[in-house]
Structures are given as C-alpha cells and as structure tokens.
N, C-alpha and C positions, 0 to 999 in steps of 0.2 A: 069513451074508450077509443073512438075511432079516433079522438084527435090526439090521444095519446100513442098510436099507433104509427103515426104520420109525423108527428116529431120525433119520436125513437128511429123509422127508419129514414129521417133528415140526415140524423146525427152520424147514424152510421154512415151514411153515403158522404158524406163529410170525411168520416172519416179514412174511407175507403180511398179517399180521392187524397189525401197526407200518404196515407200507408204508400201507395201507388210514384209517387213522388221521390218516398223514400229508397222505394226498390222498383224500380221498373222494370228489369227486365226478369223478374221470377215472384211466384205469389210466397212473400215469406209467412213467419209465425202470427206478426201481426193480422196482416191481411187473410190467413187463413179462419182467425177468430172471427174477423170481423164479417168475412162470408156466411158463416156457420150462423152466426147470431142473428143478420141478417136474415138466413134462411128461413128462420124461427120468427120474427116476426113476420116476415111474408107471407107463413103457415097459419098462424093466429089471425089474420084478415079474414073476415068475415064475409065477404063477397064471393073467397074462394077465385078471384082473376088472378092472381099471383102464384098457382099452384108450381103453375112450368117455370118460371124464372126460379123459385126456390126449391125447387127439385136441381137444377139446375148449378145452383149456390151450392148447396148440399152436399152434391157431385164431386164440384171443384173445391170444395174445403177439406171435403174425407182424403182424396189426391193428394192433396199439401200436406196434411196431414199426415199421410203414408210415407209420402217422399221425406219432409224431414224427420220424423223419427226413423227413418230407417238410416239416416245421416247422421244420427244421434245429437240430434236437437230435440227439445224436448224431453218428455216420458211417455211412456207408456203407461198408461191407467185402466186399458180395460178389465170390467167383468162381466160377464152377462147375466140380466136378467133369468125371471121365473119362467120369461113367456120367450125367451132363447135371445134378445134383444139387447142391444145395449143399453147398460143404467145410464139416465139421462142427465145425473152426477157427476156421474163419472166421467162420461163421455165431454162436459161441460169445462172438466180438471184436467183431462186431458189435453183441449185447445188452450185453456189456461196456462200451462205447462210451457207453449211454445212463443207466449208472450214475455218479455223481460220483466223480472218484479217491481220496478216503479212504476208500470202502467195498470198492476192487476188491480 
C-alpha cells in the first residue's frame, strides 16, 4: 500500500509540475484538482508526517476553487452531508467540474 501511495503522489507531483508550466502565474482548474487530490493522499499516509502540507494543499485548492467558480468556471456541486459536511462525491464533481473533459 505504501508503495502504491508513493507512485500516486509521483504522478501527481508530475503532474503538478505540466499544470504549473501551463499556467504560472494563477493556480487554475487543473492544478486546483490536482492539489485537492493530492491532499487526499497525503491524508491516507499512514505515518501521519504529511498532515501539515495537506492541510495546507486543502487550503489552497478550496481558494481556487472559490475564486473560479465565482468567475464562472466550473459548477457548483455542493450538498451537504448528515453530519453538516461536505459529500465527498460531490465535492470530488465538483473539482472535476473545473477540469476540461478530455482530461476527466
């Protein structure tokens, strides 16, 4: 599992580093996903040493998130959960939302 863990966030940092390339100077759709997701696996590490960088990612992906849908990129997807929270579906459809659809 760990080493599935360590090529996923490879991939992503790969990816992060095209997205970056793409758009330097503002975090767009893409790289906003790609924080987010990141986040998540930084979260599922088991060590628990990655807490603060993915709190971190998190941060900066909800940001991006807010800024362009308020720019009307994207959609908007939320609902919230039982427990007042956001569906983690939805919230997932949502960053999906601000990628172009050949890359979903």
């Amino acid at each position: 599992m760990l080493i599935a863990i360590l090529l996923h966030r490879a991939y992503l940092d790969k990816a992060m580093t095209i997205a970056q390339l793409r758009s330097p100077d503002r975090d767009d759709g893409t790289m906003a996903r790609i924080m987010w997701k990141k986040s998540q696996v930084l979260e599922s590490e088991t060590f628990g040493e990655s807490i603060i960088e993915a709190n971190d990612l998190r941060i900066r992906a909800e940001l991006a998130l807010r800024t362009l849908t308020a720019k009307g990129e994207g959609a908007i997807v939320f609902s919230l959960g039982d427990d007042g929270n956001p569906d983690p579906d939805e919230m997932e459809d949502s960053y999906d939302c601000l990628v172009p659809g050949c890359f979903r």
